[in-house]
C-alpha positions as CSV (number, residue, x, y, z in Angstrom):
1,X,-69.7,-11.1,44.1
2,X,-69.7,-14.8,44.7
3,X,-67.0,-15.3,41.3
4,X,-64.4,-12.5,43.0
5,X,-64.9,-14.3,46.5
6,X,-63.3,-17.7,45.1
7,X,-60.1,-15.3,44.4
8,X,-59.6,-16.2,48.4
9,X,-57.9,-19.2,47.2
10,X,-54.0,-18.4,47.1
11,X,-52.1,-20.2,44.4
12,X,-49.5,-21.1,47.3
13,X,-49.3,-24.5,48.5
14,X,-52.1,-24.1,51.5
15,X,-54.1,-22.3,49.4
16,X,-53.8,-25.1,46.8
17,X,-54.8,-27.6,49.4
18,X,-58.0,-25.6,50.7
19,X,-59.5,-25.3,46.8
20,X,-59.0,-28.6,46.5
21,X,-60.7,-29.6,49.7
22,X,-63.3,-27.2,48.7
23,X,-63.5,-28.3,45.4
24,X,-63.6,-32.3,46.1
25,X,-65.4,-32.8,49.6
26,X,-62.1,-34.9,50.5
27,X,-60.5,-34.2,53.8
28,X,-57.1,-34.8,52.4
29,X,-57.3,-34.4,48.3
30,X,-53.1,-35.5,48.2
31,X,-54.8,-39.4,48.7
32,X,-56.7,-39.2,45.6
33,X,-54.7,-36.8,43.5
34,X,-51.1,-35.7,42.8
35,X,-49.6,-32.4,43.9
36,X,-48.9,-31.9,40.2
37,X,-52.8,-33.1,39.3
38,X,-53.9,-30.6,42.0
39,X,-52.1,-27.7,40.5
40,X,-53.2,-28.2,37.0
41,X,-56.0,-27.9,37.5
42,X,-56.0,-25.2,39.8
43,X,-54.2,-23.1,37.1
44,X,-57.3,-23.9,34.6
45,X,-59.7,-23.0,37.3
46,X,-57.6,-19.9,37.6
47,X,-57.6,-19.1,34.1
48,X,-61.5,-19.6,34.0
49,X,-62.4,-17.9,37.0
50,X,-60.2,-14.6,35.6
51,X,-62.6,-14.9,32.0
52,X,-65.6,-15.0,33.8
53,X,-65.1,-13.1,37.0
54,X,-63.9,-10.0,34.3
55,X,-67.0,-10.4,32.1
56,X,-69.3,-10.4,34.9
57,X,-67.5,-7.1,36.5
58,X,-67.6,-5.5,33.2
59,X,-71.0,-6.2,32.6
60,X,-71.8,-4.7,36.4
61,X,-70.5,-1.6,35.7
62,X,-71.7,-0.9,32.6
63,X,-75.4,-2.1,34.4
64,X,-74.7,-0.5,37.7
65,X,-71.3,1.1,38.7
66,X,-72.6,2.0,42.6
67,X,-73.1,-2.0,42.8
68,X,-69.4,-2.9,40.7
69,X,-67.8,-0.6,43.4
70,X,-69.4,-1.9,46.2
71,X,-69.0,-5.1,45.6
72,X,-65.1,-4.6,44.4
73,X,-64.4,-3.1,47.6
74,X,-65.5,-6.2,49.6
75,X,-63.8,-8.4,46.9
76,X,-60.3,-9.9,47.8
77,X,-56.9,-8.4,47.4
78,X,-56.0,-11.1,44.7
79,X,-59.6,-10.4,42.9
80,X,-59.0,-6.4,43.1
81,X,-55.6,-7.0,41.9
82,X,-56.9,-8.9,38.3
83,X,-59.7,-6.1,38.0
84,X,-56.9,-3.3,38.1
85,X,-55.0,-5.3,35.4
86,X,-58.1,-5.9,33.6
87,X,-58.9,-1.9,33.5
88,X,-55.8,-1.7,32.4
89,X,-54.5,-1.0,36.0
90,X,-56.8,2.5,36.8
């Protein structure tokens, strides 16, 4: 539940900006970082969070598929959306 939650972040530019304030406890992360900096590593925490966010569901329902659903249908649009195309989009 709390991997599919951090699919709230949008890979638009406000969404960008509110990971990284999230992420870095800085009120404005542009006066440390670079726009280009910021979405870098946004796209590897994207590319992490998709890994582990579908090994974890997959495990879940395998374990318990009354939990998986419950939990998928609270789960963000974005996070539903990579679970669909992980299920190979059932």
């Amino acid at each position: 539940e709390a991997a599919l939650n951090y699919y709230r972040y949008a890979p638009d530019w406000p969404g960008l900006l509110d990971w990284a304030t999230a992420r870095t406890g800085l009120a404005d992360p542009l006066s440390r970082l670079s726009r280009t900096d910021l979405e870098s590593a946004f796209a590897s925490f994207g590319r992490a969070l998709d890994r582990a966010a579908g090994e974890l569901s997959l495990r879940l329902v395998k374990q318990d598929p009354a939990s998986a659903a419950r939990i998928i249908r609270s789960a963000p649009p974005r996070a539903r959306a990579m679970l669909r195309s992980l299920a190979g989009g059932r």
